[in-house]
C-alpha positions as CSV (number, residue, x, y, z in Angstrom):
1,X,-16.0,-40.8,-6.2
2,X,-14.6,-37.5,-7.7
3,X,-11.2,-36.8,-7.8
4,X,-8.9,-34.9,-4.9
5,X,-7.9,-31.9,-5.7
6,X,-4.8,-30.9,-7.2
7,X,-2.9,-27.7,-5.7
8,X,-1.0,-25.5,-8.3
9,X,-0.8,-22.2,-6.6
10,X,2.2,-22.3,-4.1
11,X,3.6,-18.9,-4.9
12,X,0.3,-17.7,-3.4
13,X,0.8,-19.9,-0.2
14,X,2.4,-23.3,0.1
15,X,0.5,-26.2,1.7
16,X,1.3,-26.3,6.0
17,X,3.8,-28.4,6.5
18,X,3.3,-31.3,9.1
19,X,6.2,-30.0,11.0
20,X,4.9,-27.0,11.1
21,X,1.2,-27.6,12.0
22,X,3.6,-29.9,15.1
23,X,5.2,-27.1,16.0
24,X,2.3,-24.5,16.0
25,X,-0.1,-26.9,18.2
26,X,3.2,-28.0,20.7
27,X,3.5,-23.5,21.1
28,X,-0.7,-23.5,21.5
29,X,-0.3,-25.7,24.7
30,X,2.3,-23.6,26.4
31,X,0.7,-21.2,28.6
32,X,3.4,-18.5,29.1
33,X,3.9,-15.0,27.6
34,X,7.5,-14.7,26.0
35,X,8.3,-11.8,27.6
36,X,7.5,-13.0,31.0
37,X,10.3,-14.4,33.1
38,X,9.1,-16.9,35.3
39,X,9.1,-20.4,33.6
40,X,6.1,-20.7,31.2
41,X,7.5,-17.3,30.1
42,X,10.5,-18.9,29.9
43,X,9.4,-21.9,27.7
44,X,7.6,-19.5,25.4
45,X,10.6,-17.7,25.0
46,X,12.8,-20.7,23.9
47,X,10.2,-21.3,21.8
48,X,10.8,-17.7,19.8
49,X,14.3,-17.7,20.1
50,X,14.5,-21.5,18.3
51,X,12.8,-19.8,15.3
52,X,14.0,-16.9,15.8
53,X,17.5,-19.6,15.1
54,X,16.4,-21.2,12.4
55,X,14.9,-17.9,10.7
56,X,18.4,-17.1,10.8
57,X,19.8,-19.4,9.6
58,X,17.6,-19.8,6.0
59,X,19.2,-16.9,4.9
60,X,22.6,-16.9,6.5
61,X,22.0,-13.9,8.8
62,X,22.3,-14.1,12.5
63,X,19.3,-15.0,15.4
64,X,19.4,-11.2,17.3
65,X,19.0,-9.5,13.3
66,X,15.7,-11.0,13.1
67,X,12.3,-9.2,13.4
68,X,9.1,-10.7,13.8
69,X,6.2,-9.4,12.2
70,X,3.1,-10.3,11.4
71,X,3.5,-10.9,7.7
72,X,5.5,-10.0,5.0
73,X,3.6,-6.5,4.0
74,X,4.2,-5.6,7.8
75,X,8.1,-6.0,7.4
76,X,7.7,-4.2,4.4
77,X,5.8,-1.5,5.3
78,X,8.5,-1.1,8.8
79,X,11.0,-1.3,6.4
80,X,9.6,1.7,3.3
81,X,10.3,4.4,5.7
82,X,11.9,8.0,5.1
83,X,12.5,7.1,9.0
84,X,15.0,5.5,10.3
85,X,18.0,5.4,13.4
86,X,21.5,4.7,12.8
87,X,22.2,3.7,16.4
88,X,20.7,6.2,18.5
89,X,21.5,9.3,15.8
90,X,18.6,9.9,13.5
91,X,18.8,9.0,9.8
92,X,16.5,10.2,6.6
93,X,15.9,8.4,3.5
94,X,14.7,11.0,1.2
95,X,13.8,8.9,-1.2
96,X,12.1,5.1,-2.3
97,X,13.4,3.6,-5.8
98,X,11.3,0.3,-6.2
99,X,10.9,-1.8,-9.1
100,X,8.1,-1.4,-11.6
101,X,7.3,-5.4,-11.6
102,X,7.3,-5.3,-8.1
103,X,4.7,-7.1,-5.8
104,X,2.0,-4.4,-4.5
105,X,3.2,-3.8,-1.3
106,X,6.5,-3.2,-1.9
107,X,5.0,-0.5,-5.1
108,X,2.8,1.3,-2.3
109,X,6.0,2.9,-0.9
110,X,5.1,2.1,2.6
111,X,5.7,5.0,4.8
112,X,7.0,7.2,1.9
113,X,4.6,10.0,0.5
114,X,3.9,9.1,-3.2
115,X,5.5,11.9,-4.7
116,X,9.2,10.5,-2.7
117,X,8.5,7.4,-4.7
118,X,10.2,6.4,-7.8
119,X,9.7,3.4,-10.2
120,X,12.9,2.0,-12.1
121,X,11.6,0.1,-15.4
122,X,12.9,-3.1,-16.2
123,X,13.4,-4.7,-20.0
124,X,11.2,-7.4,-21.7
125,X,12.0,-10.2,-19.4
126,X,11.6,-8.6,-16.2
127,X,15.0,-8.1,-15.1
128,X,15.8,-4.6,-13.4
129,X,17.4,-1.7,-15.6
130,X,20.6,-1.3,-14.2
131,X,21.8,1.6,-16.1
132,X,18.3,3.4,-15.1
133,X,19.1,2.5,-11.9
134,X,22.6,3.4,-11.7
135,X,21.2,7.0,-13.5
136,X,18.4,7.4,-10.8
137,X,21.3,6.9,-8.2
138,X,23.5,9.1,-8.9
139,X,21.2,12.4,-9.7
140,X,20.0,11.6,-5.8
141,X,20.2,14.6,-4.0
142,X,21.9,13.5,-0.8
143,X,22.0,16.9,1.5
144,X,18.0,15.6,2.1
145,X,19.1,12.0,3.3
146,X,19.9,8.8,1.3
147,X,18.2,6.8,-1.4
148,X,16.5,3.5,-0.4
149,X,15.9,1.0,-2.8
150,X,13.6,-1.8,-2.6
151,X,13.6,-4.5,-5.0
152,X,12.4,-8.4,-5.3
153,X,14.7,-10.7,-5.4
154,X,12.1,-13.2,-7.5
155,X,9.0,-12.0,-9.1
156,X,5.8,-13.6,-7.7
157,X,4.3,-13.8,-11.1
158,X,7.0,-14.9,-13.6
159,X,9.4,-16.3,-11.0
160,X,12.3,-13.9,-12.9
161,X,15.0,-13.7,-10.5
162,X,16.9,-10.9,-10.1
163,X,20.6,-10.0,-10.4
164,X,20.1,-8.9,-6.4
165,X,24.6,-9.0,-6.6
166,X,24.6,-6.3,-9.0
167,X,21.9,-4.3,-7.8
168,X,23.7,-4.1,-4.5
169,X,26.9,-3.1,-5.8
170,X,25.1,0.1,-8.0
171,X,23.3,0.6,-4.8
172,X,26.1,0.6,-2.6
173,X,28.4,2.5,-4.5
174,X,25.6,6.0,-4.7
175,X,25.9,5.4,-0.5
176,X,21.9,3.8,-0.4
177,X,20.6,1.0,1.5
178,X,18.9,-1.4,-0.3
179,X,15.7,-3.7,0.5
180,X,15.2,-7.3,-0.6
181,X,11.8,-8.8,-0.9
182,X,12.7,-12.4,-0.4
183,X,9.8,-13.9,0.1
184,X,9.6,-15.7,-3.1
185,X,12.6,-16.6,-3.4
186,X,13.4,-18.0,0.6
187,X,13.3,-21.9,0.0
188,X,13.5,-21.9,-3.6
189,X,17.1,-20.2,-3.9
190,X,20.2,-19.7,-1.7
191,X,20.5,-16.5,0.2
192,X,23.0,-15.4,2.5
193,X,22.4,-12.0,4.1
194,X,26.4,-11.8,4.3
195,X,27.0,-11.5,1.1
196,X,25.6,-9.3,-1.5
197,X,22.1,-9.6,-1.4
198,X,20.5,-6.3,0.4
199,X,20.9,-4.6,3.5
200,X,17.4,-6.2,4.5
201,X,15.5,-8.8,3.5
202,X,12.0,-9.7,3.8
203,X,9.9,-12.8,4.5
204,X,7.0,-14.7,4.9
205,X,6.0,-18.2,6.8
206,X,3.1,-19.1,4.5
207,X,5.2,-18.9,1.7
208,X,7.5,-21.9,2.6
209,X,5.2,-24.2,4.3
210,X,4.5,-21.8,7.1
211,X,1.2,-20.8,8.9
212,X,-0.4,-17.2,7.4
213,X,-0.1,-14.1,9.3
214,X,3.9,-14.4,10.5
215,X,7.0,-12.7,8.9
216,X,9.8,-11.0,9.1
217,X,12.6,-8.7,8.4
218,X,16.1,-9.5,8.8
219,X,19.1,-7.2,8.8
220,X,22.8,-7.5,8.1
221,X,23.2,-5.9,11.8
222,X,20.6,-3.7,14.0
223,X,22.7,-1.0,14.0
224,X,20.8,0.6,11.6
225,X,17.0,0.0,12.2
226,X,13.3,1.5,10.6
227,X,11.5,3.8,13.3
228,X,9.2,1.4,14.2
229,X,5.8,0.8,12.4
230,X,4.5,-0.7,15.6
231,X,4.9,1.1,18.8
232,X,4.6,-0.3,22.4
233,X,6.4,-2.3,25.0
234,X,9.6,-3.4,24.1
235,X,9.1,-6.6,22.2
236,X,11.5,-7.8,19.6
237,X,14.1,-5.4,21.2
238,X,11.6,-2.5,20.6
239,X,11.3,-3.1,16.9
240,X,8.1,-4.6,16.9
241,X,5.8,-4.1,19.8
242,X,3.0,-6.7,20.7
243,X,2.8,-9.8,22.4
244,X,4.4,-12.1,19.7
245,X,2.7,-15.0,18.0
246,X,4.3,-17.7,19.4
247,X,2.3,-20.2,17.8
248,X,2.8,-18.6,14.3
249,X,6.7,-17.7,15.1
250,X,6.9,-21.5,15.6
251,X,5.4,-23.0,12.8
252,X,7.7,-20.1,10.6
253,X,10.6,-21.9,12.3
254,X,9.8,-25.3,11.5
255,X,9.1,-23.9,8.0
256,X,12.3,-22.3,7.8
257,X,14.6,-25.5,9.1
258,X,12.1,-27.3,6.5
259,X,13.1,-25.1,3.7
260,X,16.7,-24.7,4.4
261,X,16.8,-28.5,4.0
262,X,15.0,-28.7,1.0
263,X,16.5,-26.5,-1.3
264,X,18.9,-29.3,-2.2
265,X,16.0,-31.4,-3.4
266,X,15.2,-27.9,-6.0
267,X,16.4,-29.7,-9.0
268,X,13.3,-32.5,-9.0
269,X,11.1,-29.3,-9.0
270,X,12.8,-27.5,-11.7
271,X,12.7,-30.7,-14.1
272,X,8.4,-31.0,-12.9
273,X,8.1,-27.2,-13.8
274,X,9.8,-28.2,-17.3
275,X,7.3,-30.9,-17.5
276,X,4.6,-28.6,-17.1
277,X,6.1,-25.9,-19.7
278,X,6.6,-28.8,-22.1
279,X,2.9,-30.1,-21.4
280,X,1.7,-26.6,-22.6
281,X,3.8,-26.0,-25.7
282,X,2.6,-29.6,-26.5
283,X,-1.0,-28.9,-26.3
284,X,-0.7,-25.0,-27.3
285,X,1.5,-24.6,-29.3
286,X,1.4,-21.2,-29.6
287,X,1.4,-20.6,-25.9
288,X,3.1,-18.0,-24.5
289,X,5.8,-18.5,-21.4
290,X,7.2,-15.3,-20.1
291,X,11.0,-15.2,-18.6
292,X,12.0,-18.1,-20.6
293,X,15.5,-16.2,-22.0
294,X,16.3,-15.5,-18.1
295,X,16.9,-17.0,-14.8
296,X,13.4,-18.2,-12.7
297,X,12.7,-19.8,-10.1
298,X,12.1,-23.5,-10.3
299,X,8.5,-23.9,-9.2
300,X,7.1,-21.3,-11.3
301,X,5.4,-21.2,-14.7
302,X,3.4,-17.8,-16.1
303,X,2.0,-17.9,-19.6
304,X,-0.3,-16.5,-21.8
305,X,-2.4,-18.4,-24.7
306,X,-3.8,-16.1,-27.4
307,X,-7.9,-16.1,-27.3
308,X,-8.4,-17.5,-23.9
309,X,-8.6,-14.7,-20.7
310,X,-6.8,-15.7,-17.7
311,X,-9.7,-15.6,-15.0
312,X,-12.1,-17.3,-17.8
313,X,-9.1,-20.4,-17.6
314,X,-8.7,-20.0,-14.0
315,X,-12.2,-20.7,-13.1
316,X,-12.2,-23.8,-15.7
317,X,-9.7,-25.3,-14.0
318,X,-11.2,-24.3,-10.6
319,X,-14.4,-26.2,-12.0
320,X,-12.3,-29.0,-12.8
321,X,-10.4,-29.4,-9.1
322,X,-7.3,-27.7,-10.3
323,X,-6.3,-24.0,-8.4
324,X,-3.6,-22.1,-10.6
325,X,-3.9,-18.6,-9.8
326,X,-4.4,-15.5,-12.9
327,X,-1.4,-13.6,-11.6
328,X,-0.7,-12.5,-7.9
329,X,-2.8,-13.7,-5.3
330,X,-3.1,-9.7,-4.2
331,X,-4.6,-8.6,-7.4
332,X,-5.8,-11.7,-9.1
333,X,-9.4,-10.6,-7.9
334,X,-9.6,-7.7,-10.0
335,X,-10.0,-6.8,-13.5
336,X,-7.3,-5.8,-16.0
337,X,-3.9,-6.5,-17.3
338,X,-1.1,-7.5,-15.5
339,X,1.0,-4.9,-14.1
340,X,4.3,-7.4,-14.1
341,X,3.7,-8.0,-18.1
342,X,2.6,-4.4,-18.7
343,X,6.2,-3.5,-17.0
344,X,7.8,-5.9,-19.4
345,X,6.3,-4.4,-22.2
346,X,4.3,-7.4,-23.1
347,X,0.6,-6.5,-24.2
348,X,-1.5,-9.3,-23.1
349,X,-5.2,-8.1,-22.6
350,X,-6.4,-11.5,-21.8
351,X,-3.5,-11.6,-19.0
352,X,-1.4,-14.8,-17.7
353,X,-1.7,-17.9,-16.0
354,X,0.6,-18.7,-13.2
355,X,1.1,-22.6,-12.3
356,X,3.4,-22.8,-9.2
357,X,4.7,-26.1,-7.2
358,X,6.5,-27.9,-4.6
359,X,8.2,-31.1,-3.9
360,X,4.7,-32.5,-3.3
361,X,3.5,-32.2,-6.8
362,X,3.2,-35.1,-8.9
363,X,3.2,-36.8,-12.5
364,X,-0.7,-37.7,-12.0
365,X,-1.7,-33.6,-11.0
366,X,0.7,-32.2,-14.1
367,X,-1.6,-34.7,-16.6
368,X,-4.8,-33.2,-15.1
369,X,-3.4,-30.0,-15.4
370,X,-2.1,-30.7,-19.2
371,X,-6.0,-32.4,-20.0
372,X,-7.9,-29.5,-18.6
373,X,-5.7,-27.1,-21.0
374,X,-6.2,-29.1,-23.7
375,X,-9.9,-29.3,-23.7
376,X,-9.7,-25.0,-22.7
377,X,-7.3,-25.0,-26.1
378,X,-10.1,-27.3,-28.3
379,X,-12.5,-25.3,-27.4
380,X,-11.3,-22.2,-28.2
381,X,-10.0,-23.5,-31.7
382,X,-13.8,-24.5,-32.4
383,X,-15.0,-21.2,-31.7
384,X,-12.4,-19.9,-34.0
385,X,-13.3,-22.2,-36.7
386,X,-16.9,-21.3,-36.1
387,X,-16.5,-17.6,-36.4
């Protein structure tokens, strides 16, 4: 009887949760349309406002801030606009500053024309350059509008987290509004959208145990809002037109009350992640694990080892009932280097491996993983000794 397979690849999208998959079939058997106002539009309507609540409340922000979307690149996108309404007074951003290690939709610009786009570098680990930054900033030119910077507050590839405090302070003192893409980093670190972590924040249900195609934006206040990517009725306060998702809006609740819960289980993850890193120093020694000197995330591993490609070990394990992904799920499909390491600095032709967990993963999947490397490792050694 062969073997179940073992799931390694959560960064790309984490299992469904049971409570989720509950909540999504419970929101497939009510009739109503939420914005309807007899009583099955009713009952949908509780059902969006209850996520809508618990949304919220994963990143301390408050229910009527929060934008439904239909994924993460759609908040993003509605968000990277020169566009936007401060109250009912029109307001310009003249300008996008995004991080060069940052995920592909965020690096597209969104609504900005390329040449309004500017990429801030960041140093051998992957952590932003502050000073460059801080320098981009202040040469802004603000009689065309304000800067807008958009950064990750965890990268999807290393799981470097980023000093999102700091960068809101440079931002906010050059008069910019600044941009979070949270969606790696929702569930796996604390975040409280009253603080100092961005002006917005982005995020994504599949991520955390949520069903595919439902997201969101969340703001520190409406006040000031994107011109809508999505014109209509007047859905989601005429933010987001559309009929709404309700089934996916409730399974990204249920995700999100999950999550908010779990984070203080993150410690049991972190010490299986430094199993795994252990596991691969053990059998490859000279193995390469990038953003060890900084913070990460505690699910996430991304290494390199010398002589092996990444998509050549991705399909061995693939072969072998283990999925690990080579790099982000939005570009692992095609050919070349990645653009996170290339940012870093690091040249790694053959690319990286990313392993990335949950509280599900166990002691029996990280020795499968660790034998399935091994073998990759002894074979590669014999080729060596061959040549």
């Amino acid at each position: 009887m062969a073997e179940p397979r073992v799931y390694l690849d959560y960064n790309a999208s984490a299992p469904l949760l049971p409570a989720a998959r509950a909540a999504m079939l419970a929101a497939l058997d009510t009739t109503g349309n939420a914005s309807s106002v007899h009583g099955e539009g009713r009952a949908a309507r509780r059902l969006v406002e209850e996520a809508r609540a618990d949304v919220a409340a994963l990143v301390g922000g408050r229910p009527e801030h929060v934008v439904f979307t239909s994924g993460a690149t759609e908040a993003a996108t509605t968000l990277l606009t020169p566009n936007w309404r401060m109250g009912r007074s029109p307001l310009r951003m003249s300008r996008l500053y995004v991080s060069a290690a940052d995920h592909p939709c965020v690096l597209s610009g969104g609504r900005f024309p390329a040449e309004q786009v500017s990429r801030i570098g960041v140093d051998g680990s992957g952590i932003l350059d502050l000073a460059a930054l801080e320098t981009a900033l202040a040469a802004h030119d603000k009689s065309d509008g304000l800067p807008l910077v958009a950064v990750h507050a965890a990268n999807n590839e290393t799981g470097v987290i980023q000093p999102i405090d700091r960068i809101a302070e440079v931002v906010k003192a050059a008069g910019g509004v600044l941009v979070v893409d949270a969606v790696q980093a929702a569930g796996r670190i604390p975040l409280d959208i009253t603080g100092s972590c961005g002006d917005f924040l982005v995020l994504s249900a599949h991520k955390i145990g949520g069903p595919k195609g439902a997201g969101a934006f969340v703001g520190k206040s409406d006040l000031m809002m994107p011109v809508p990517l999505v014109a209509g009725g007047g859905q989601e306060k005429g933010f987001r037109a559309g009929t709404e998702n309700l089934s996916g809006i409730a399974g990204f609740g249920a995700a999100a009350r999950h999550a908010a819960s779990a984070l203080a289980g993150i410690e049991s993850v972190r010490a299986k992640r430094d199993r795994i890193e252990a596991a691969i120093l053990n059998v490859v020694p000279d193995a390469q694990i990038f953003g060890v000197a900084v913070e990460r995330l505690a699910n996430t591993v991304f290494f390199a080892v010398s002589g092996i490609k990444a998509e050549t070990a991705q399909i061995a394990f693939d072969l072998a009932g283990i999925a690990v992904s080579a790099g982000s799920a939005c570009s692992s499909g095609k050919v070349g280097p990645s653009h996170v390491l290339k940012a870093m600095g690091v040249s790694q032709p053959e690319g990286g491996l990313r392993v990335s967990i949950g509280e599900a993963t166990n002691e029996a999947e990280i020795e499968r993983f660790a034998a399935v490397l091994a073998k990759l490792a002894a074979r590669r050694d014999g080729e060596t000794r061959a040549a």
